[in-house]
N, C-alpha and C positions, 0 to 999 in steps of 0.2 A: 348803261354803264354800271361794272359792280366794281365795288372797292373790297379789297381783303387788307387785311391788317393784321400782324405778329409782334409780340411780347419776347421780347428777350429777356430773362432774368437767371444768371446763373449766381447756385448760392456757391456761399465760403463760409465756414466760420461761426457765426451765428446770428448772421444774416447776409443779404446780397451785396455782393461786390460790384456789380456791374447791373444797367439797365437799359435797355434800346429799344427804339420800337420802330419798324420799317412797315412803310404800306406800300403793295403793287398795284397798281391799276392796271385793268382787264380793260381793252375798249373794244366793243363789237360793232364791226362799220355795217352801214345800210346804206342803198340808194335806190332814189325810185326816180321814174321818168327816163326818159332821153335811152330805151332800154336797157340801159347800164346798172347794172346790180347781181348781188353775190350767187354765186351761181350755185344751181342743184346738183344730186348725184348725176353722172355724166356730161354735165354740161361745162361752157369755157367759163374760165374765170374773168369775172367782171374785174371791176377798180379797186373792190376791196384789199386789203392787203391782210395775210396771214400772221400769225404771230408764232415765234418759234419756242416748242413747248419746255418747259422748266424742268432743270433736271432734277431725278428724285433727289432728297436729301439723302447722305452719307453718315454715320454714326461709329467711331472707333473708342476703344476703351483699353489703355493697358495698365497694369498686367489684365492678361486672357482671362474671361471665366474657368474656374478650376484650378487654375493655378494654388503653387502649394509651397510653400519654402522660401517666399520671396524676402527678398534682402529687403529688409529694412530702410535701409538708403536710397533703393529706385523709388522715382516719384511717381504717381498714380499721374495719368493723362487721359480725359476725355478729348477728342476730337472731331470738327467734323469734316470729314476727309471733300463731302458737297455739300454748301448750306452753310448755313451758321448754326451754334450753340442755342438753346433757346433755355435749358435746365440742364443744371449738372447738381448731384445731391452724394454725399461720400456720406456713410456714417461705419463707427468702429466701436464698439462696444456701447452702445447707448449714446455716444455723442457725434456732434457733426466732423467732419473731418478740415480746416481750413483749408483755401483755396487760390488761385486768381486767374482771368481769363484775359485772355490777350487782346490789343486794340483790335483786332479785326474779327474777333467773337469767334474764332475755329477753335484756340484750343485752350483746355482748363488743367492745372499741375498743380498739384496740393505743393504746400507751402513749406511744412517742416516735413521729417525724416518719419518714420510710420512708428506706431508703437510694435513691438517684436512680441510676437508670439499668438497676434489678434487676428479676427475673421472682418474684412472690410466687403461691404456692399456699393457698389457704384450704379447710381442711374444716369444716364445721359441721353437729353433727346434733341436735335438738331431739326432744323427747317429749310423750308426754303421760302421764297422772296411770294410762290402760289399760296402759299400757305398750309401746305403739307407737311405733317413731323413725323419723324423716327425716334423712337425710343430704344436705347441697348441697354443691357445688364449687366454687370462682371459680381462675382463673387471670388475671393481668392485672399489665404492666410498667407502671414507673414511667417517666415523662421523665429525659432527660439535659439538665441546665439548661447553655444556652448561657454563663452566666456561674455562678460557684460563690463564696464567701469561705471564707476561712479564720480558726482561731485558734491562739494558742499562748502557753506558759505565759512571763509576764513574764521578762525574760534574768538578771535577779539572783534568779529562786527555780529558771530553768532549772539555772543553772552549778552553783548546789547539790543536782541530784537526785542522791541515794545516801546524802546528807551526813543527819544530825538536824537541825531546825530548832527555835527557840524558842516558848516558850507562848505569844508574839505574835504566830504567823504569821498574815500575809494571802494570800489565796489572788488573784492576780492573773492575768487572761486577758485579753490582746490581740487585737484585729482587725484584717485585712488590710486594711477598708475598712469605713467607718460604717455602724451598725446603724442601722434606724429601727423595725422590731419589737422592741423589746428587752424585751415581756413573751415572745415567741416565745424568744428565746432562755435569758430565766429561767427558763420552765418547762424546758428540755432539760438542763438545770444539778444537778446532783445529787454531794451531799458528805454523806460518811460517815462516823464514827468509831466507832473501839472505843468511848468513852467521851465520846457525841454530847454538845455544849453548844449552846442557841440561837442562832442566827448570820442576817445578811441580807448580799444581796448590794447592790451600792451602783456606779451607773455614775459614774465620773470626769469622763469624755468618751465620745462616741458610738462610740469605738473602745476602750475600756477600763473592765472592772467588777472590781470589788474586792469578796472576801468577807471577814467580819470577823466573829469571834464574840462574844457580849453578856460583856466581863472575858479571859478567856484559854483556851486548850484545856488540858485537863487534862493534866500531863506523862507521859512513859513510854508513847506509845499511838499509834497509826497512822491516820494521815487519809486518805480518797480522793475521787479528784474524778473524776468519770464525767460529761462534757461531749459529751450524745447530739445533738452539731450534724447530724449527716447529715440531709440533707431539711428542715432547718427553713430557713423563709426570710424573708430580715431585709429585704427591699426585694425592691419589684417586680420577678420573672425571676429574682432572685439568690439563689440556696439553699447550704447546709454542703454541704461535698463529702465529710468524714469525720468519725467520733467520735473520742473524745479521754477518754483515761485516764492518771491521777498519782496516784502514792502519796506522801505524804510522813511523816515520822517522825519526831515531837516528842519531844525529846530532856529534857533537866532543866530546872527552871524558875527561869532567873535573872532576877530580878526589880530592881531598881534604884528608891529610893525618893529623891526630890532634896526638900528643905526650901530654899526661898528667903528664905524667913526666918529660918533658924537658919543656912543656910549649911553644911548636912550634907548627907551622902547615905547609906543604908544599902543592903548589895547582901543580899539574900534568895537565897539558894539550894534550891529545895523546900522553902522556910517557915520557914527557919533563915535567922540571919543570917549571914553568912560576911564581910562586910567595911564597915568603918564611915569614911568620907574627907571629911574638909571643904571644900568646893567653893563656886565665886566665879559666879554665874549673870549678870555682864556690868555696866556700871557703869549702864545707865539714861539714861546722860546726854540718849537719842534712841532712838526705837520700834526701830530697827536694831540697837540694842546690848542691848535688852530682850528675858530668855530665856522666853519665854511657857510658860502651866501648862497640863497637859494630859496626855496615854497619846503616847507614841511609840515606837516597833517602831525596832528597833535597823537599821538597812537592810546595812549592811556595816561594816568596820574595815580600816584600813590602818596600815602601820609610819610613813608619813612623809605626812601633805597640805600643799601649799603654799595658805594660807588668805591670801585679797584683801578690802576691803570695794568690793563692786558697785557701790555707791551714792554713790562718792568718788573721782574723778579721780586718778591719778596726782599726786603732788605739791601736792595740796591738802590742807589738814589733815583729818586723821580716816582717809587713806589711809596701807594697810601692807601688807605683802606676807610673813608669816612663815612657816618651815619648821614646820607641828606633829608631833610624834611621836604614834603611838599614838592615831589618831583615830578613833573612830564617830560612823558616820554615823546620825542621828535623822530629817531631812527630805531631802528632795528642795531647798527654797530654802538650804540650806547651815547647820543647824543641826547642833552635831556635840556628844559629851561626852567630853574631853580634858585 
């Protein structure tokens, strides 16, 4: 009896994603006595039984070796057309290339979109169940796209990188010019925490997507946002020109509760209350002066805003122009709590 034995390990990333390990057993029958046993060259075949032989392993790799100009967007695939996977290994400029391989260990498809303009090296070697491998090759450059876009993190959560942010943060990302793939670019979108809550992304406009988690991020814990735009492409010809990484660091959770009916507010600090103010939410007299119900993210504060009504001429009633001290700001249309 001999036993053979194969190691699957295909990498991804910067390390392996998968491991499996399959043994075949070979059994080679014998018999002695009663004349029955495996017969010689020309002669009948005794009781033994044959075993039917394994087929070679198969190895596929695309794009082809040589290949030149390739889009960005097509994903690299090793496969093995007979056998399974045993190593698949991408690298593109000095680093590994990510990865993952299917439950039944045939085929491997990098993960994000390719960097544009790069020379990538593919090895891939496949088995089979005897214990036999195949190894293929592929070398082959991607395209330099004539036109590229860009992203970058909204200017009011930029100004604050280093700072802690609040258990309201929105994760906000700008474009240099409208997307029209915008599931291309959700999938290349990837946010992480210590302590993950459900969250979706939500486009504004064709130039701006807003993440937002289901209530609040949990305080005291580290967020990051891994934006693998390189190679992905949001309109025809136009592809990411680079990837994009932020850390941000959610700090304690001040929470502000407003009663419009009682005309209170309580401020919550990590689930305590820490400050309790009775507050005047606008006389109603007209939808403009009405403070609508709802979650609003604190956006900024300032020591002094000079506040106008937009909706009232100069010199006509209902127009005013006052000095407010100590303003936060709640919306973008000019909702503040002061």
């Amino acid at each position: 009896m001999a036993r053979l034995a194969g190691n699957l390990r295909t990498m991804a990333g910067h390390g392996a994603l998968a491991g499996f390990c399959g043994a075949a057993l070979i059994m080679i029958a014998a018999c002695s006595g009663g004349g029955a046993g495996v017969s010689g060259a020309g002669g009948k075949a005794g009781s033994g039984h044959s075993q039917a032989p394994v087929a070679a392993p198969v190895v596929k790799i695309t794009p082809v070796a040589g290949a030149k100009r390739v889009r960005p967007n097509v994903p690299i695939r090793g496969m093995a057309v007979k056998g399974h996977l045993v190593n698949v290994i991408v690298r593109a400029r000095g680093r590994t290339v990510a990865g993952q391989v299917n439950s039944q260990s045939t085929e491997w498809t990098s993960r994000w979109a390719l960097t544009p303009g790069a020379s990538f090296v593919v090895q891939a070697t496949a088995g089979n169940s005897a214990g036999k491998t195949v190894t293929a090759m592929s070398t082959f450059r991607t395209l330099r796209p004539a036109r590229t876009f860009s992203a970058s993190l909204d200017y009011t959560l930029a100004t604050n990188q280093g700072h802690r942010y609040g258990v309201g943060l929105p994760i906000i990302l700008n474009f240099s010019q409208p997307v029209q793939d915008k599931a291309a670019v959700e999938k290349a979108l990837e946010v992480t925490a210590q302590r993950p809550v459900p969250g979706a992304w939500h486009w504004m406009t064709d130039e701006q997507i807003v993440y937002r988690v289901d209530g609040y991020w949990p305080p005291h814990q580290t967020v990051m946002l891994h934006a693998h735009l390189a190679g992905v492409r949001v309109a025809p010809g136009v592809f990411g020109s680079k990837n994009l990484s932020y850390r941000f660091k959610i700090g304690v959770a001040r929470v502000s509760y407003v009663n419009l009916k009682t005309h209170h507010m309580t401020v919550r600090i990590d689930g305590k209350v820490a400050r309790s103010y009775g507050v005047s939410g606008g006389d109603g007299s007209a939808l403009v002066y009405t403070t609508p119900s709802g979650t609003a993210v604190t956006m900024e504060k300032a020591r002094m805003v000079i506040m106008t009504n937009p909706n009232v001429q100069k010199g006509q009633p209902g127009w005013y122009q006052e000095p407010v001290p100590l303003a936060v700001r709640l919306t973008n249309s000019g909702i503040y709590r002061h």
